[in-house]
C-alpha positions in Angstrom: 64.1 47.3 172.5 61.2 45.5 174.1 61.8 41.5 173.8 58.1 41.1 172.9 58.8 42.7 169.2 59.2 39.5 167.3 56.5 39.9 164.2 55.8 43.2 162.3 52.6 43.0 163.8 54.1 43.8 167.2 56.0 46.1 165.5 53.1 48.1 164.7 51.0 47.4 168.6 54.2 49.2 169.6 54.0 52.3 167.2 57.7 51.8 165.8 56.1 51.3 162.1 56.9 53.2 159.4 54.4 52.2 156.7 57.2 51.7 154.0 55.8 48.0 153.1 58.7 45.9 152.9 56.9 43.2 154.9 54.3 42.9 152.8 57.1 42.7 149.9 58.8 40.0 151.8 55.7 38.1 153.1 53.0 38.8 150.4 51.1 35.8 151.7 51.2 37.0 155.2 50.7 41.3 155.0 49.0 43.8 152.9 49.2 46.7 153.3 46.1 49.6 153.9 45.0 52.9 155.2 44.5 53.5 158.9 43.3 57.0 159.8 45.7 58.4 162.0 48.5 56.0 162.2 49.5 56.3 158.3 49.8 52.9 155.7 50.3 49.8 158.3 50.3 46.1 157.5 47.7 43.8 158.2 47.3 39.6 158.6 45.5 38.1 155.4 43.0 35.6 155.9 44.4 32.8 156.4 47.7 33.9 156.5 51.2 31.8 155.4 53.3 30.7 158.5 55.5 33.7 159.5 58.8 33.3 157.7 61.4 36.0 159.6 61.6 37.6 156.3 59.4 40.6 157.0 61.0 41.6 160.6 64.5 41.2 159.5 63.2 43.5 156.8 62.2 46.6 159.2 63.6 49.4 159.3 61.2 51.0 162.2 62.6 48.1 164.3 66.4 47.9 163.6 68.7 50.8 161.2 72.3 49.8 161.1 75.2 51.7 159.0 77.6 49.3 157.7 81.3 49.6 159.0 81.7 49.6 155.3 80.3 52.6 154.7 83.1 54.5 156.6 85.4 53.4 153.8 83.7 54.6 151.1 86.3 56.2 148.7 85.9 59.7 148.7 83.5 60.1 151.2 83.4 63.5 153.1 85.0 62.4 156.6 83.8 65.9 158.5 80.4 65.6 156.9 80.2 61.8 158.0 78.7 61.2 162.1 76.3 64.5 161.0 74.9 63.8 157.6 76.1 60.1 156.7 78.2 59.3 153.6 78.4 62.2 151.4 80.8 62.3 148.1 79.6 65.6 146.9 76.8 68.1 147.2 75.6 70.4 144.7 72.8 73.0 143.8 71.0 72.6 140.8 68.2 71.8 138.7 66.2 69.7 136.0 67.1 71.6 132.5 63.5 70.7 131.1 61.5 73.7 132.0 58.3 71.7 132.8 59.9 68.8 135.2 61.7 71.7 137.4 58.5 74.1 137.3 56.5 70.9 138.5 58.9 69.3 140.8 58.7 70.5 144.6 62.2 72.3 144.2 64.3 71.6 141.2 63.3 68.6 140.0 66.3 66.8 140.2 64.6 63.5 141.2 62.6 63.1 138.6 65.2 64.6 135.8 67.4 62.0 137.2 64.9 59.1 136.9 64.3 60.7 133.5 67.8 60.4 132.4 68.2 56.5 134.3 65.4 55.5 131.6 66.1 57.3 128.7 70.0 57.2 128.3 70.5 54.6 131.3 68.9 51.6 129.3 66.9 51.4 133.1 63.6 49.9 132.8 61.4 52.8 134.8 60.9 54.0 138.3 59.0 52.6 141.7 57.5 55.5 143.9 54.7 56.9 144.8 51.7 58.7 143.3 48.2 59.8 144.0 45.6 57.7 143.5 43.0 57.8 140.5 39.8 57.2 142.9 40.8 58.7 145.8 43.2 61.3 144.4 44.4 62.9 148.6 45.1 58.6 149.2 49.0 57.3 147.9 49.6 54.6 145.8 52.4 52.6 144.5 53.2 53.3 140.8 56.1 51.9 137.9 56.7 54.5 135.7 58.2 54.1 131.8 58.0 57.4 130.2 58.4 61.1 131.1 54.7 61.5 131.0 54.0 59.0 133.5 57.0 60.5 135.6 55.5 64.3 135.1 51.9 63.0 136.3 53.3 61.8 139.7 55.6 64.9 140.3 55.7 66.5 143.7 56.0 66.1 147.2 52.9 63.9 148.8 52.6 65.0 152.4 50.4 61.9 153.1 50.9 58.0 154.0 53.0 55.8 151.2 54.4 52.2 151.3 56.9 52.1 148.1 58.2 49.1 149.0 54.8 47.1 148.8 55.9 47.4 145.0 59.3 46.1 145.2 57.8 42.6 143.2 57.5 45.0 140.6 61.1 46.5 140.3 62.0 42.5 140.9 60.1 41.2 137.8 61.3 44.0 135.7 63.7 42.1 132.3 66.1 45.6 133.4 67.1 47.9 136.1 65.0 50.2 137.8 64.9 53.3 139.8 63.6 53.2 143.3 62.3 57.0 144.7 61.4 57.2 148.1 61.3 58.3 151.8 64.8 57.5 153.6 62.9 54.8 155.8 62.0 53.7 152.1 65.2 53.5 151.1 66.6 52.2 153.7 64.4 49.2 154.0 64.8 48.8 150.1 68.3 48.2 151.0 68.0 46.0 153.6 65.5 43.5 151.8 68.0 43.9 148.4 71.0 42.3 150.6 69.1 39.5 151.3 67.8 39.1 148.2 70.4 38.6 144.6 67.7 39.3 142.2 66.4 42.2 143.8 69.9 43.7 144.4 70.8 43.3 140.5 67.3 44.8 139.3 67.9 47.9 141.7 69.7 50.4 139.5 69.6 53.5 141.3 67.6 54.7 144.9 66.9 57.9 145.3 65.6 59.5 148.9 64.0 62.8 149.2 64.5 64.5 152.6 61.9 64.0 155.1 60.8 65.3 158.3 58.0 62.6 159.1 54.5 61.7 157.1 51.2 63.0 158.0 48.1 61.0 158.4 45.4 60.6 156.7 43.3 62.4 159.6 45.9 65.3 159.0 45.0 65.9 155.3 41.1 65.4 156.0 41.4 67.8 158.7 43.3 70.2 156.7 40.5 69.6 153.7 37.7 70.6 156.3 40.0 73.6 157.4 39.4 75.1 154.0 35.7 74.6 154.3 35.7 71.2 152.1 33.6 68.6 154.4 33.3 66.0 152.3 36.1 64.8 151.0 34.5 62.6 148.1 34.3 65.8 145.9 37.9 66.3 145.5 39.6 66.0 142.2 42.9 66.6 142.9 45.4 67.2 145.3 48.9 68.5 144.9 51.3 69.5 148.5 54.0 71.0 146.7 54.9 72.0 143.1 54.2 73.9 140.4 56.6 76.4 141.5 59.2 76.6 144.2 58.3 75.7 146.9 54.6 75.6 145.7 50.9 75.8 146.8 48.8 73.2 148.6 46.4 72.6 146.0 42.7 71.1 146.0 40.7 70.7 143.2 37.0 69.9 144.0 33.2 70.1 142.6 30.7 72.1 145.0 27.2 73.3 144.1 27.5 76.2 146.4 30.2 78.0 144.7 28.9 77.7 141.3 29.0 74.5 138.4 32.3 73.2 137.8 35.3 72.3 139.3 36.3 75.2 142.5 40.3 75.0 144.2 41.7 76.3 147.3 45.5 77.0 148.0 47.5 77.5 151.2 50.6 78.4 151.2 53.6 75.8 151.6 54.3 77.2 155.0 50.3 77.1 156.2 50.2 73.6 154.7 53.0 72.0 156.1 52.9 73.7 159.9 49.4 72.3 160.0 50.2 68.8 158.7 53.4 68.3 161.1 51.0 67.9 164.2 49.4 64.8 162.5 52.7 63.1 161.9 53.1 59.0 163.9 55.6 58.7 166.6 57.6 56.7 164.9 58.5 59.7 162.7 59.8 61.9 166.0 62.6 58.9 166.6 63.9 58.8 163.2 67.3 58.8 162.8 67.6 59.7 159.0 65.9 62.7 157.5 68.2 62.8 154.9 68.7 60.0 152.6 71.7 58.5 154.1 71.0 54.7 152.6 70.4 56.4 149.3 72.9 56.3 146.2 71.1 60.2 145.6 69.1 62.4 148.4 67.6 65.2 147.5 66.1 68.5 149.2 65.6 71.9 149.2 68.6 74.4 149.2 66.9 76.4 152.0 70.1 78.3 153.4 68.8 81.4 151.9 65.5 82.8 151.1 63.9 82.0 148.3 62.2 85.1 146.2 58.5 85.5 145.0 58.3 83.7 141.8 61.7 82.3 142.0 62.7 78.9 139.7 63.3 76.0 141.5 66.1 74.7 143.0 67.4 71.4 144.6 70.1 70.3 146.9 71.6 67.2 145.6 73.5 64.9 147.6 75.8 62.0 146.0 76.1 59.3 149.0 77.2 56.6 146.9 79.9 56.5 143.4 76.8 54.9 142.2 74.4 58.2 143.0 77.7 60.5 142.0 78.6 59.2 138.4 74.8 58.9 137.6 74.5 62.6 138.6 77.7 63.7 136.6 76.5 61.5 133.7 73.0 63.1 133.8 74.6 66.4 133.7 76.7 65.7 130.9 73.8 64.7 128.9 71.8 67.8 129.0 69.2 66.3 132.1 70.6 68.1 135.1 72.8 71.5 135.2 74.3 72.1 138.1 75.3 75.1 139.2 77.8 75.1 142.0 79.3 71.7 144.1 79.6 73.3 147.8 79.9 70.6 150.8 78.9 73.2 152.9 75.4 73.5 151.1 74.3 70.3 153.2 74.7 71.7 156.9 73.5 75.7 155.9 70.3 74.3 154.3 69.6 72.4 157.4 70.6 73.0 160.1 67.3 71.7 162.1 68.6 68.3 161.3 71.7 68.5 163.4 69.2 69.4 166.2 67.1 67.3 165.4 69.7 64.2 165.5 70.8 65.6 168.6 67.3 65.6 170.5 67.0 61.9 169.3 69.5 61.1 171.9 67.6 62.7 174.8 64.2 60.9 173.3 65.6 57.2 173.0 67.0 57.9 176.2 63.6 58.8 177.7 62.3 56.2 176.1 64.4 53.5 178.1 64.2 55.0 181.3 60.2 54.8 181.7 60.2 51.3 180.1 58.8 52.2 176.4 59.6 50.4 172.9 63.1 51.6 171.1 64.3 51.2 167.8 67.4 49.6 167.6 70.4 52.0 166.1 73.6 51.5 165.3 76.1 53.7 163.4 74.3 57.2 164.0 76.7 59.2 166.1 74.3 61.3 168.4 75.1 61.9 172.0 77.9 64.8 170.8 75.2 66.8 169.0 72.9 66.0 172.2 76.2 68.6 173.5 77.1 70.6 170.6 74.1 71.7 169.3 70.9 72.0 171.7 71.3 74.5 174.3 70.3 73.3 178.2 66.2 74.2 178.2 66.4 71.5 174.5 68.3 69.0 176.4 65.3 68.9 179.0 62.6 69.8 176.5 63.8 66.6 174.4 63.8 64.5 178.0 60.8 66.0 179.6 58.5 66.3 175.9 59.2 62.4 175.8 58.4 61.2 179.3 54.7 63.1 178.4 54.5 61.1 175.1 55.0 57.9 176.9 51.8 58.7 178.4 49.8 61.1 176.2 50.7 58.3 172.7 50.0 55.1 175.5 53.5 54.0 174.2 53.8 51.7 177.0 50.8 49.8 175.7 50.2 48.0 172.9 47.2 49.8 170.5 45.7 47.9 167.3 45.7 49.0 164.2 41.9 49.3 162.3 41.9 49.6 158.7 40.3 53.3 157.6 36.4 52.8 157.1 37.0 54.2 153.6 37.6 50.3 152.9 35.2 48.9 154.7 
């Protein structure tokens, strides 16, 4: 790690950012948080900004991700699951039991049935993540919600920029405990700032993660708008990624004169959708060591280790990583929220395997990264050399080394860039 990352905002010259917001949770009076075209949700310097504090870059989790020793001793953690996948205490398939939360959830719906059951039989207070925003429906914003309506409206994957955290004043102020949904940098920072914080710790009832392979820019979704012949983005009325089915259609609603009055929609498959999107992804996103939840007390993900049929009901993987996450799930069960059909450890590794690669290559990329004198996160307690062995053959090993040094130039990673807030803002 480069000895000149000491404020998030070198963090973010040095394109190790995440965009979760936990430094503009920490230091309010220092960061906000805003749209930049192609980098994702970045912080940026108020006017007249408070002295920097320490909280905010003790806070990041694109700088620094460590797994407690503690976390080894979890009881009933899976030990041969552990170096791959993190802690895991159990692993089912299943799904939400109310019809309309699994048909609108991106698999099963677990998540939100879970959330559900946190605030109606948990006594919780409601849940911080993300949803689309009113005026500018393809844009993320931070949302608390009470009730299942509010939780049903913000359904589904959003294959776009989001800073949770940002909100985490929210979940703080709250009289109860609260639910916090989001990406496993998300979580992870949530964590982190709840340590170092006693009244955030005790207000955070529950984190849930959703597996992620990385968050496309704003550029990638305006790009993909003007793919299906909608140039100006202004005239779009909604925007769903994923949902509505298993695994669902990318989704725009939009008003255009030339195809007749009203509102008009275009759908791409989950598949076109996503293999477009994944080019427009930041860098941090292709060093990441967690894809899977593994600060979360619950991670969630698609049970992809078979196909899924035309017009199939949705499904999740669900992944207790904490007795927290486990007894919720049980209880949830037991009161008619979730049914889950089968607990297989073996689930986890079959549904995604890309991951194991995918931790593997990371070891070949930090290592890259080092020898031609770039930026790297700091990690500690993510076994990955052995799966740099065991699972990528000899032409990955140099793909992962080789595909890194050309980054270094091609993403300027040597050299610090500045962030510019999108001109949507301006």
């Amino acid at each position: 790690m480069s000895k000149s990352i000491n404020t998030i905002i070198d963090v973010v010259a040095t394109q190790l950012c995440t965009g979760c917001g936990a430094c503009a949770f920490a230091e309010p009076q220092r960061y906000y948080m805003a749209d930049t075209l192609d980098l994702g949700r970045r912080p940026f310097l108020r006017n007249d900004p408070a002295p920097e504090s320490g909280e905010a870059i003790a806070t990041c989790p694109g700088l620094a991700l460590t797994h407690p020793r503690s976390m080894r001793e979890r009881k009933g953690i899976l030990p041969d699951l552990l170096d791959a996948w993190g802690p895991v205490l159990a692993v089912w398939e299943g799904y939400a039991i109310d019809p309309e939360i699994r048909f609108s959830g991106s698999s099963g719906g677990a998540a939100t049935a879970l959330a559900l059951f946190c605030i109606e039989r948990g006594g919780m207070s409601g849940v911080l993540h993300t949803g689309p925003r009113e005026d500018i429906p393809y844009l993320n914003t931070t949302v608390y919600s009470k009730t299942r309506t509010e939780l049903l409206m913000r359904t589904g994957s959003r294959y776009a920029p989001a800073s949770p955290c940002e909100g985490l004043d929210q979940l703080e102020s709250q009289n109860g405990q609260s639910v916090f949904i989001g990406k496993p940098c998300d979580v992870a920072a949530t964590q982190i700032a709840a340590a170092r914080r006693p009244g955030l710790f005790e207000k955070l009832g529950l984190s849930i993660a959703f597996f992620c392979a990385g968050t496309p820019s704003v550029a990638g979704t305006l790009a993909l708008l003007k793919r299906v012949g909608i140039d100006n983005p202004d005239t779009v009325k909604s925007l769903r990624y994923r949902g509505m089915g298993w695994p669902g259609r990318w989704t725009v609603r939009f008003s255009s004169k030339t195809e007749g009055d009203g509102d008009c929609e275009k759908q791409l498959s989950y598949a076109e959708s996503w293999g477009f999107l994944q080019a427009y992804r930041p860098w941090r996103c292709y060093i990441c060591p967690d894809h899977a939840g593994e600060f979360a007390d619950v991670a969630v993900g698609d049970p992809w280790y078979r196909a899924v049929s035309e017009g199939e009901a949705g499904r999740s993987l669900i992944v207790a990583r904490s007795a927290r996450g486990r007894d919720t799930i049980l209880a949830a069960e037991k009161a008619g929220f979730l049914v889950l059909e089968r607990c297989d450890p073996s689930l986890l590794p079959r549904s995604q395997p890309n991951l194991l690669q995918a931790r593997g290559a990371l070891w070949g990329r930090l290592l890259a990264l080092r020898i031609m004198g770039a930026p790297v996160p700091r990690y500690s307690g993510f076994p990955m050399m052995s799966f740099w062995w065991q699972c990528l053959r000899p032409w990955q090993q140099v793909q992962s080394l080789l595909g890194t040094a050309k980054r270094v130039f091609r993403k300027k990673l040597r050299k610090r860039i500045v962030a510019t807030i999108w001109s949507k803002y301006k």
